[in-house]
C-alpha positions in Angstrom: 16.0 -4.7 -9.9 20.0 -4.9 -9.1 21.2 -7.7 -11.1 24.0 -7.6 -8.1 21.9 -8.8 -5.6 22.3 -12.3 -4.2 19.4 -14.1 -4.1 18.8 -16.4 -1.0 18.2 -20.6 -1.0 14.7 -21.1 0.2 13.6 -24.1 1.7 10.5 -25.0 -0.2 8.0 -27.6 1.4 5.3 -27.3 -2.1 1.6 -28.1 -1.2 -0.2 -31.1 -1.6 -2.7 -30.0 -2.8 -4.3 -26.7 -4.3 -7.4 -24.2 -3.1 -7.5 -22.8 -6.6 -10.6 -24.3 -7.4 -12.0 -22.2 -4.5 -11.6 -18.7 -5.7 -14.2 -17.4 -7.9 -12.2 -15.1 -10.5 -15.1 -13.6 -11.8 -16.3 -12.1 -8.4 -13.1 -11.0 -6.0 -12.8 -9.9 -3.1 -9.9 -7.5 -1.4 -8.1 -9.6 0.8 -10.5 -12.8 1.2 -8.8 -15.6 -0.5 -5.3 -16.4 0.1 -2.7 -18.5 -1.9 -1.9 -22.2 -0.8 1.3 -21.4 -0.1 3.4 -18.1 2.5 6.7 -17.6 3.7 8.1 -17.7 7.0 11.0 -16.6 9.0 11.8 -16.7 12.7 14.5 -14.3 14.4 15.7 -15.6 17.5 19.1 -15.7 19.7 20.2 -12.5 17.5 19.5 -13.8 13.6 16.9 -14.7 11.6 16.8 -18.2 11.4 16.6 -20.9 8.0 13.7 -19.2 5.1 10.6 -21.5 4.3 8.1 -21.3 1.9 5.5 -23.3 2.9 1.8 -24.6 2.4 -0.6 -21.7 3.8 -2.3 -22.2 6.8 -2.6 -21.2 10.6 0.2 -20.5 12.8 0.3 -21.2 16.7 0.2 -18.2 19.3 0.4 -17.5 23.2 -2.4 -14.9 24.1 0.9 -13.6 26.0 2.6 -12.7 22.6 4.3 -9.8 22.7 2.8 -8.0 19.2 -0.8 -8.0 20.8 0.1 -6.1 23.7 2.7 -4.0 22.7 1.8 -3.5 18.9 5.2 -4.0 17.7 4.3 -4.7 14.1 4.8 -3.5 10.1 4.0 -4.7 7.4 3.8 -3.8 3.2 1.0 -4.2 0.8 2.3 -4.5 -2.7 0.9 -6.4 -6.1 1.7 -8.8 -9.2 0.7 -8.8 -12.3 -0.3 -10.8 -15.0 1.7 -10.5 -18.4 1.3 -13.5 -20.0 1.3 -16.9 -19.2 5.4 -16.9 -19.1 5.7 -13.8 -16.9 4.3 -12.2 -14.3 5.2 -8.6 -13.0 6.1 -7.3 -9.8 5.7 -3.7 -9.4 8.6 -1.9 -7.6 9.8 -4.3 -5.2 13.0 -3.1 -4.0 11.6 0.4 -2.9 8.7 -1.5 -1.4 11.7 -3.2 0.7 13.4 -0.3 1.4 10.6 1.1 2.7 9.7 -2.0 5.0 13.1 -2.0 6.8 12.7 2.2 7.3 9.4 1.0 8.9 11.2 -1.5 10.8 14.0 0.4 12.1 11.1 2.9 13.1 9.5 0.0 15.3 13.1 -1.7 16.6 12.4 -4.5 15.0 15.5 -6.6 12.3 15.5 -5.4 9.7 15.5 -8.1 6.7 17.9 -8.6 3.3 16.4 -8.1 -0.1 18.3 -11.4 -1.4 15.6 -13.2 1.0 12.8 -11.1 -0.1 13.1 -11.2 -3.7 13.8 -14.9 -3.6 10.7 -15.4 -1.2 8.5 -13.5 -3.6 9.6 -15.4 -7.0 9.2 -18.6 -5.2 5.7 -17.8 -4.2 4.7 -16.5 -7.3 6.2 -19.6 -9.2 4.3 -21.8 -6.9 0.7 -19.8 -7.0 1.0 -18.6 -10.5 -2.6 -20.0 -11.3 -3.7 -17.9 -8.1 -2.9 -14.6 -10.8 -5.8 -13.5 -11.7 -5.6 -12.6 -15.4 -8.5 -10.2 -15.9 -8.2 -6.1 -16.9 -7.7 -4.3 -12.9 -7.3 -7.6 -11.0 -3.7 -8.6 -9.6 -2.1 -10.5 -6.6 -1.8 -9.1 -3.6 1.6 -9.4 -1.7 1.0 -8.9 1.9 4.8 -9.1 4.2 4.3 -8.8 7.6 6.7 -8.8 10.9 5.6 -9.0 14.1 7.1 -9.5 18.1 6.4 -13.3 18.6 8.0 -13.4 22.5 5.7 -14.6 25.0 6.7 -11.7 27.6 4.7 -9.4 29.3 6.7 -6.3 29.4 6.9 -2.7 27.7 10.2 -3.2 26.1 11.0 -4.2 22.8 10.6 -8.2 22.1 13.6 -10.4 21.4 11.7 -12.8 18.6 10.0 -12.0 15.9 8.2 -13.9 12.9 8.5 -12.9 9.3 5.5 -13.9 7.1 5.0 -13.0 3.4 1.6 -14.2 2.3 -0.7 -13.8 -1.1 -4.1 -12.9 -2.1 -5.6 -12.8 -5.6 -7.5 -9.3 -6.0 -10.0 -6.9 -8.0 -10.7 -3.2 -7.2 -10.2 -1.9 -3.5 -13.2 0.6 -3.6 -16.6 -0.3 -4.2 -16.5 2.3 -6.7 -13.8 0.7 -8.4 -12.2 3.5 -10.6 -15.3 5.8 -10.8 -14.6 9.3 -8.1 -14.8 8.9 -4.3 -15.9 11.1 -1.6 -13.7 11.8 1.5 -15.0 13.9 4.6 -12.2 15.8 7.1 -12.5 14.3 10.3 -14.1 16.2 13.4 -11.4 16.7 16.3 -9.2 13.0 15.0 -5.7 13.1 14.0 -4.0 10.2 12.3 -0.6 11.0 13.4 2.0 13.4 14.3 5.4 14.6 13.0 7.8 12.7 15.4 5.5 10.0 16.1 4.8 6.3 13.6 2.9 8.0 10.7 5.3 7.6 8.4 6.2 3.9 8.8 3.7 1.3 7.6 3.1 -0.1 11.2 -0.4 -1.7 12.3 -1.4 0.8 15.0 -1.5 3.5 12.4 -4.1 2.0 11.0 -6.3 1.1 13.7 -6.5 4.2 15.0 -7.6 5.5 12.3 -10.6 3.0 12.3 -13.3 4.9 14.3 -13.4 8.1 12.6 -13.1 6.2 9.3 -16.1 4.1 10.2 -17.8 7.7 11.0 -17.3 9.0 7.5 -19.0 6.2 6.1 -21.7 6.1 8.1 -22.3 9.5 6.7 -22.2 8.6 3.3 -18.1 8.9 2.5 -15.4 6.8 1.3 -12.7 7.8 3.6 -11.4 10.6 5.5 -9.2 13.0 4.5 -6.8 13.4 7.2 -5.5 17.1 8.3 -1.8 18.1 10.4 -2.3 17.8 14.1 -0.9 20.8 15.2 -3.5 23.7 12.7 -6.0 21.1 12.0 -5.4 22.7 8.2 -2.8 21.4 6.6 -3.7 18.0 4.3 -1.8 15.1 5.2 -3.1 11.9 3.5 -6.7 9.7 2.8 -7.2 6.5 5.2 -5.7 4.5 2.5 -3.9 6.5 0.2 -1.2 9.3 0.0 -3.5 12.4 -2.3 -3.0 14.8 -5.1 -4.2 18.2 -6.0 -3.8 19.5 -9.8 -4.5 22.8 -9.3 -3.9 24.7 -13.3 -1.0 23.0 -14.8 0.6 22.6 -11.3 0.2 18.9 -9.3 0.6 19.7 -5.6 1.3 16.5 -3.2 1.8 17.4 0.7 5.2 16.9 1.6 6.1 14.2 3.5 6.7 15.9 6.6 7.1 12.9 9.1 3.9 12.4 9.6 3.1 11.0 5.8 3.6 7.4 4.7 5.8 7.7 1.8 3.8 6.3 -0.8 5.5 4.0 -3.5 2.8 5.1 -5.9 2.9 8.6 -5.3 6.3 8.1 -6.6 5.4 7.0 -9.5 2.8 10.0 -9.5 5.3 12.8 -9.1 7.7 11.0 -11.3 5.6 11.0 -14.2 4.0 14.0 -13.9 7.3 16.1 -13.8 7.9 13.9 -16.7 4.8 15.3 -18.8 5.9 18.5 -18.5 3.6 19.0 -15.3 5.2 21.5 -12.6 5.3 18.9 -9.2 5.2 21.0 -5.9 6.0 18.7 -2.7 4.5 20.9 -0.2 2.3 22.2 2.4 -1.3 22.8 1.2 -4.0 23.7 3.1 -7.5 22.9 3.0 -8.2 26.1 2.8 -6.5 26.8 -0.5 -8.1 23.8 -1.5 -11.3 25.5 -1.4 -9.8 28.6 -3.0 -8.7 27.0 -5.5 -12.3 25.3 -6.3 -14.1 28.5 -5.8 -12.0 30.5 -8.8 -11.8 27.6 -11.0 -8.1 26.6 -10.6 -8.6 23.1 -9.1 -9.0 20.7 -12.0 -8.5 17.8 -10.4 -8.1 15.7 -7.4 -7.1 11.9 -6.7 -5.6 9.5 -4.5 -2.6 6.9 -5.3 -1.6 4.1 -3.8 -0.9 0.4 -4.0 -4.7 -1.0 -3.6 -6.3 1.1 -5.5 -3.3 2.5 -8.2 -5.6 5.8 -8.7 -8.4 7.2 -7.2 -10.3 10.1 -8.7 -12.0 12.1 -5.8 -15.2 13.6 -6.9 -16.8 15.5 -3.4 -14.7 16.9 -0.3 -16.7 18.0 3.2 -14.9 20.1 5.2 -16.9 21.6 8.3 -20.1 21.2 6.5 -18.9 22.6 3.4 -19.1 20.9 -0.1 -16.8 21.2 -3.0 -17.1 19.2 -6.1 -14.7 17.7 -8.4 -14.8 17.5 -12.0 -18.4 17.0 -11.7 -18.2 13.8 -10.8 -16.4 12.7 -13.7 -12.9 11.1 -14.0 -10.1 13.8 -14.4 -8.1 13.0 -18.1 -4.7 13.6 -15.6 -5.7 10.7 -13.1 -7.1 9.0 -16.3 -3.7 9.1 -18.0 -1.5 8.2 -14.6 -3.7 4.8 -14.1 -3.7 4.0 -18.0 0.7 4.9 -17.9 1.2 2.8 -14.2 -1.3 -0.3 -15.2 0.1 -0.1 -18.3 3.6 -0.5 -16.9 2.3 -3.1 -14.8 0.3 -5.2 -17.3 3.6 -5.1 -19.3 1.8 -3.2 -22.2 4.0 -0.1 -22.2 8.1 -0.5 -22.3 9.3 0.5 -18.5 11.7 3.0 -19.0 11.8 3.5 -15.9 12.7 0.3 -14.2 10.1 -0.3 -11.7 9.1 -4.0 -13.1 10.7 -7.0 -11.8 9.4 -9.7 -14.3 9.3 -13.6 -13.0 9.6 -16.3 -15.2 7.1 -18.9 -14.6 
């Protein structure tokens, strides 16, 4: 983090009482629980008004909001860690930021100042800390969210808006927890296309992709693997994570071509990998050469990143009834090594050269 940045007064109206007791720590769910306290900001009359952090709980709406008929929404998915029980880790919050105001400049929705963010999020934290869940893989989800709030039935973009940041204590995002997933290519679907939203972290993206997701697991598979719009050929990203091909010494990630969410994570990936030595291509790859590259031995390993999941070893792709295995159904020692090096970064049990922690003192 900047040590420049000016961090914003919050008001803070604490609980009266905790949920903690609630949450078995032993057993969690993705995105059941959430923390006894959230954030909140309202824009209105051209600002965003006074920051609160405040108790958790519902929030009034008109069935005329704007959000639910125009979808003019975006939001970021990000996680704390337990260090020890003085510090917690947040894992690269300004680029997560950064990446929520590209999202809502994409949308024409305010954008937002990182003073208020980073204060919101140490406040919460600092607040919830017994909502960290301390065990090996688990973390606390950060969830910020902005949506149209005006009560106006019209297709034009919404002059209020609500800003919510709220918490969720977390274990793995896949059933299969870090053990390989399958993904299938989806039959006549597209998730987005270059010009459109794919690349900003807005809530229709993600509904769309819904049916066809729900498809692939009714045939057996963890997600799709989603393929350009325009050749059907070209691979783009998974449902829920940005992927990654190491094909002999060389890791191959599509580019981001507009139609790609840029993937905090698979920063990290690329980063790292260049950083072992590895030869990192950004480009287009087909799924064609995918299945090239499986037939004469060259693919050694495949896996997804993201923020949910970290890494995700894939073990089986479909594509138009055709199977290729991965590693024979084993965990690649590349993807191995990336989730030991990034947890380990975020666990604050390796040094982070590379400055992606921001630590809170609770």
């Amino acid at each position: 983090m900047s040590e420049s940045i000016t961090k914003t007064a919050l008001k803070i109206e604490p609980a009266t009482s905790s949920r903690v007791h609630e949450v078995d720590f032993q057993n969690l769910q993705f995105g059941r629980k959430f923390s006894d306290h959230m954030f909140e900001m309202a824009f209105k009359n051209g600002e965003w008004a006074e920051p609160v952090v405040k108790p958790y709980g519902s929030i009034e709406i008109s069935p005329a909001m704007n959000v639910f008929h125009y979808g003019q929404a975006v939001f970021e998915g990000m996680k704390a860690f337990y260090v020890d029980e003085k510090n917690i880790n947040i894992f690269r919050p300004e680029d997560h930021h950064d990446r929520f105001n590209r999202s809502c400049r994409r949308m024409c929705i305010p954008e937002t100042d990182y003073g208020t963010f980073i204060s919101a999020l140490e406040s919460l934290i600092k607040l919830d800390k017994k909502w960290v869940p301390q065990a090996e893989g688990t973390a606390m989800y950060i969830r910020p969210l902005i949506f149209a709030s005006e009560d106006y039935l019209a297709a034009r973009i919404s002059d209020e808006y609500h800003y919510y940041i709220i918490t969720s204590p977390v274990g793995a995002y896949y059933k299969e927890g870090f053990n390989p997933v399958s993904l299938i290519t989806p039959n006549g679907f597209v998730r987005a296309v270059k010009g459109g939203t794919g690349e900003a972290k807005t809530s229709g993206n993600y509904a769309a992709s819904f049916f066809p997701a729900r498809e692939a697991q009714q045939k057996g598979f963890t997600q799709v693997l989603w393929l350009d719009a325009y050749h059907n050929e070209y691979i783009e990203e998974v449902g829920t994570m940005n992927i990654h091909f190491l094909i002999g010494d060389t890791l191959v990630t599509p580019e981001l071509s507009g139609s790609v969410l840029p993937g905090i994570t698979r920063d990290s990936v690329t980063t790292l990998a260049a950083e072992w030595g590895y030869k990192v291509e950004e480009r287009k790859i087909s799924i064609s050469e995918v299945y090239e590259s499986s037939a004469n031995g060259s693919l050694k390993e495949v896996f997804g990143s993201g923020t949910a999941a970290v890494i995700s070893p894939v073990g089986l792709i479909e594509h138009n009834g055709e199977q290729i295995k991965i590693g024979d159904g084993k965990i690649g020692d590349f993807a191995k090594r990336l989730f030991d090096e990034i947890t380990g970064f975020q666990y604050g049990k390796i040094e982070d050269r590379h400055g992606w922690m921001h630590s809170v003192k609770v």
